[in-house]
ZASEVO-307816 format. One record per residue: residue number from 1; residue in three letters; x, y, z of N, C-alpha, C in turn. Coordinates in pm, 1 decimal, padded with zeros to 6 digits, m for minus. Each point is the difference from the previous one (the first is absolute). Layout:
<recs>
num/residu/n_xx/n_yy/n_zz/ca_xx/ca_yy/ca_zz/c_xx/c_yy/c_zz
NUM/ALA/X/Y/Z/X/Y/Z/X/Y/Z .
...
</recs>
This chain:
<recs>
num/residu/n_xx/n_yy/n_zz/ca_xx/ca_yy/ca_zz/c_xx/c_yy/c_zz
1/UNK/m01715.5/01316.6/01195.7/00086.0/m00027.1/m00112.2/00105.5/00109.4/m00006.9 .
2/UNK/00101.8/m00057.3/m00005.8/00144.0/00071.4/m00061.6/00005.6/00064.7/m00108.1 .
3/UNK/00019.5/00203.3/m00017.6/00016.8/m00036.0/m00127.4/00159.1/00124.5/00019.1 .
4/UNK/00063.0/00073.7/m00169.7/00128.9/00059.3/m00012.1/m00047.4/00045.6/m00142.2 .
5/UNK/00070.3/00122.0/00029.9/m00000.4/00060.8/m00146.3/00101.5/00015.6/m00077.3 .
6/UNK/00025.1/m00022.7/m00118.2/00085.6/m00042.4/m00078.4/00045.1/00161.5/m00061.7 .
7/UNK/00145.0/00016.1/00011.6/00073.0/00182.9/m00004.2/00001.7/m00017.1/m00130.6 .
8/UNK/00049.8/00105.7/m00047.6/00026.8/00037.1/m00147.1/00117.4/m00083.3/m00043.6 .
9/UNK/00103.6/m00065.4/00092.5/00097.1/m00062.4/m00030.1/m00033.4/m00131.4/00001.6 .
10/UNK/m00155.5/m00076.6/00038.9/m00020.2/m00108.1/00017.3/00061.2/m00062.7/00160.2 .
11/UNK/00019.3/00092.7/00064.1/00041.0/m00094.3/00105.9/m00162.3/00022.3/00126.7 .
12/UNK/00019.4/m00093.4/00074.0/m00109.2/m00004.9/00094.2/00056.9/m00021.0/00105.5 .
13/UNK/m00078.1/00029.0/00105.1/00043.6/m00044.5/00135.9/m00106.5/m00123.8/00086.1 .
14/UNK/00071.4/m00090.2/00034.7/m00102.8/m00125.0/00055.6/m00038.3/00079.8/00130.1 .
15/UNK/m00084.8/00004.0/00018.1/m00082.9/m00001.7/00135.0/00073.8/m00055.7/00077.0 .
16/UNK/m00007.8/00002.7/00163.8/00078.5/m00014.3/00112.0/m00093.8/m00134.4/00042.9 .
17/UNK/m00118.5/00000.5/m00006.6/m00082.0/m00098.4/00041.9/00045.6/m00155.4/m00147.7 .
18/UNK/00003.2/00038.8/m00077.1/00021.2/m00146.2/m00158.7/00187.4/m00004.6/00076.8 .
19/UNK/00108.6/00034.4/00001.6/00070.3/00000.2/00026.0/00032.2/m00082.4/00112.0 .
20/UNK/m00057.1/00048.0/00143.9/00035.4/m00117.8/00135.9/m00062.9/m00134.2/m00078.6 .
21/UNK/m00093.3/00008.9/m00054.9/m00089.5/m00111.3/m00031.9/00035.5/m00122.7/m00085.9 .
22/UNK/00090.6/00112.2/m00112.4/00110.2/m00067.8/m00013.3/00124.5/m00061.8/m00018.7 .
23/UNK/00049.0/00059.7/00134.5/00130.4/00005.4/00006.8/00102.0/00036.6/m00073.1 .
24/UNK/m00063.4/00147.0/m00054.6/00137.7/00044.0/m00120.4/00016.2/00122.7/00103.8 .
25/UNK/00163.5/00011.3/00011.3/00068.2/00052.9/00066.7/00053.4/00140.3/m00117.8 .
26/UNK/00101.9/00088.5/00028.5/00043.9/00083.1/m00126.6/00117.9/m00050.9/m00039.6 .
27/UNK/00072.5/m00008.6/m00126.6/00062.0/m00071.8/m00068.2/m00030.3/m00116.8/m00042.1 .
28/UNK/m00147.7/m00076.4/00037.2/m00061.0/m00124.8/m00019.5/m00085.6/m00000.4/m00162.5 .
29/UNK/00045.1/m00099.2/m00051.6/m00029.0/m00001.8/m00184.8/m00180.8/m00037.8/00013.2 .
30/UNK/m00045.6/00074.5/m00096.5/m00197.0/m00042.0/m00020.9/00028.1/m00084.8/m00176.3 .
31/UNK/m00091.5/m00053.5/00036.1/00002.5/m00035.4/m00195.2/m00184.1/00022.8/00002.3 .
32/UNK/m00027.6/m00007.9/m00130.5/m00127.8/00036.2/m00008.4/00011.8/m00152.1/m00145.3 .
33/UNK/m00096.2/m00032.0/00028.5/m00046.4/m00161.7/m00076.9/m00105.8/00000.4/m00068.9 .
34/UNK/m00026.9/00017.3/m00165.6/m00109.4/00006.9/m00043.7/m00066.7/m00137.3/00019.0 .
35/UNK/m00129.3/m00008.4/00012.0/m00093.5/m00096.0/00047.9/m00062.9/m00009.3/m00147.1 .
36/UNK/m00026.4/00106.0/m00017.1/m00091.7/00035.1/m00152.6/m00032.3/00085.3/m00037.6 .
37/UNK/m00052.7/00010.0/m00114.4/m00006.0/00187.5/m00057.6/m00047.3/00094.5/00076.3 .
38/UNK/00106.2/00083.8/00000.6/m00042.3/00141.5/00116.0/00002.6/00005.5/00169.1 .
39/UNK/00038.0/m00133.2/00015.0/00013.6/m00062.2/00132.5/00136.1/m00054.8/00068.7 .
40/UNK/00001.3/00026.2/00097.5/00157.5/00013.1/00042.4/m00031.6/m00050.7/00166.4 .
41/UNK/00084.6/m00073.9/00066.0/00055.8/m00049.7/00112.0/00112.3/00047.1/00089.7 .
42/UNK/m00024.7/00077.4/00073.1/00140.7/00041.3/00029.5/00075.8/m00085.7/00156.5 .
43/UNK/00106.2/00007.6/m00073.1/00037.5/m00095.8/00167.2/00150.0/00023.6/00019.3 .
44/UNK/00061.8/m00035.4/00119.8/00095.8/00046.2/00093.7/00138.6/m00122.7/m00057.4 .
45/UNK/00072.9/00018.4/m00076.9/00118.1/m00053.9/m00044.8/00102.3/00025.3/00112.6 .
46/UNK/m00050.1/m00032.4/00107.8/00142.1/00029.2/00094.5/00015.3/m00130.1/00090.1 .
47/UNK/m00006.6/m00157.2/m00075.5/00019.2/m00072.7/00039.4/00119.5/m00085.7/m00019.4 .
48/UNK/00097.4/m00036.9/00047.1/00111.6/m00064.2/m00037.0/00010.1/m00151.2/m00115.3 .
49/UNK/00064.8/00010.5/m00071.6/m00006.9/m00183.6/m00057.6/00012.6/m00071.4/00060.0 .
50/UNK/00050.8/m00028.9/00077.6/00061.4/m00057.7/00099.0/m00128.0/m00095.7/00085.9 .
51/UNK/m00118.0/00123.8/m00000.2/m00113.4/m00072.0/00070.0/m00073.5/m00103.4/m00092.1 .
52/UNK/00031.3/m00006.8/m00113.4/m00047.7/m00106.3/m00103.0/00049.0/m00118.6/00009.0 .
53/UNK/00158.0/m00001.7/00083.4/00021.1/m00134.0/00002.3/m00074.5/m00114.5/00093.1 .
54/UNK/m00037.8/m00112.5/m00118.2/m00103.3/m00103.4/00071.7/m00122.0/00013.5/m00047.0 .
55/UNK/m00048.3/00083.5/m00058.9/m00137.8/00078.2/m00020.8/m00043.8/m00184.3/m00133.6 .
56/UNK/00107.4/m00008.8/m00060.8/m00014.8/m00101.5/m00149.8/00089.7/m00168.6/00072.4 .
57/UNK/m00080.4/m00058.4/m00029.8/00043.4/m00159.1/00035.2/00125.5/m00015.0/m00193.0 .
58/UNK/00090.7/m00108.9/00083.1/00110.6/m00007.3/m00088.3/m00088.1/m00040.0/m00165.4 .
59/UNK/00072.8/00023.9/m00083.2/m00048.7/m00025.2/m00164.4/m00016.7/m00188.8/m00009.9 .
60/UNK/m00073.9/m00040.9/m00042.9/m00045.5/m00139.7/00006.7/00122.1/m00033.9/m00098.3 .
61/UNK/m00001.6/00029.7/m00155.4/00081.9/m00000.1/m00108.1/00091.9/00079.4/00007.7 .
62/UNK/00105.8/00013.5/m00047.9/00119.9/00076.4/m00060.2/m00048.4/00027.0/m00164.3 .
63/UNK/00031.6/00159.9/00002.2/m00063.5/00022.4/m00162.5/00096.7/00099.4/m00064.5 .
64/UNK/00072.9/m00078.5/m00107.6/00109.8/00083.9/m00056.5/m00025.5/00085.3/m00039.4 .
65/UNK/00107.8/00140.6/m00032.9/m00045.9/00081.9/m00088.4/m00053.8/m00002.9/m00124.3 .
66/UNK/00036.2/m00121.2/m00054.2/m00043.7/00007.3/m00191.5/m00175.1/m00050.9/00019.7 .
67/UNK/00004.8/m00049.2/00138.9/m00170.9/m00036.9/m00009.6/m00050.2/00123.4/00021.0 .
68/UNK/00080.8/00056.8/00111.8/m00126.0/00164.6/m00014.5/00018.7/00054.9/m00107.4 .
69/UNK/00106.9/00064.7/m00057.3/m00051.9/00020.1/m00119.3/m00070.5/m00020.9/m00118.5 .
70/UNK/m00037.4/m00136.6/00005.9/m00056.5/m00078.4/m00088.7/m00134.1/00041.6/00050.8 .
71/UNK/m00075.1/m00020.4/00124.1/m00109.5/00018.0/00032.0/m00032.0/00173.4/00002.4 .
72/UNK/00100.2/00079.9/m00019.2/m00030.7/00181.8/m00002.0/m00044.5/00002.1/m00165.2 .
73/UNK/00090.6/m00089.2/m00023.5/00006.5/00044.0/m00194.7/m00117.7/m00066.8/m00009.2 .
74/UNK/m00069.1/m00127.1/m00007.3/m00135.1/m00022.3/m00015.0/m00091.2/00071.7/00045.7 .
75/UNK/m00025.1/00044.6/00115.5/m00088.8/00082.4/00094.9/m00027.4/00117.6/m00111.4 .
76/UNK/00160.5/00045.5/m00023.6/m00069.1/00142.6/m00064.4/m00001.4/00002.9/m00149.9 .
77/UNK/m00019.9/m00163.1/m00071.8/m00018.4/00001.3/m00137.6/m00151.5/00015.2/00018.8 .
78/UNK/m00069.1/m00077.4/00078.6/m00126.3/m00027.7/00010.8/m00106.6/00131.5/00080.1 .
79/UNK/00113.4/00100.1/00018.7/m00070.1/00124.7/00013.2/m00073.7/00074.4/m00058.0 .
80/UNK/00129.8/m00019.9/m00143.5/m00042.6/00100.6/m00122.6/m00084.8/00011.3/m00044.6 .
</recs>
């Protein structure tokens, strides 16, 4: 197991082994993703948008804006 110690400034250094592994280069963005309390995911943001295209089949419906809003504003009456 991989591990890094976290400096007084909060910065860390990834291991050389988590790094090839996965493919974060230097200047390459990390995000860290809470999963759930106290728990975190970290992963390699150095993928283009670009590779998303195709990933989603075309929208069956066309859905105006006043419907999404209509369906945000319900969603989050029924939050409260």
């Amino acid at each position: 197991m991989a591990s890094a110690r976290v400096t007084s400034k909060g910065r860390i250094t990834i291991p050389v082994a988590v790094r090839k592994a996965m493919q974060i280069e230097a200047g390459d963005r990390v995000e860290f993703i809470q999963v759930a309390p106290g728990r975190y995911e970290f992963m390699a943001a150095n993928s283009e948008v670009t590779e998303l295209k195709g990933m989603f089949d075309k929208a069956r419906k066309a859905v105006s804006i006043e419907d999404m809003q209509a369906a945000i504003a319900k969603r989050g009456a029924a939050a409260r």
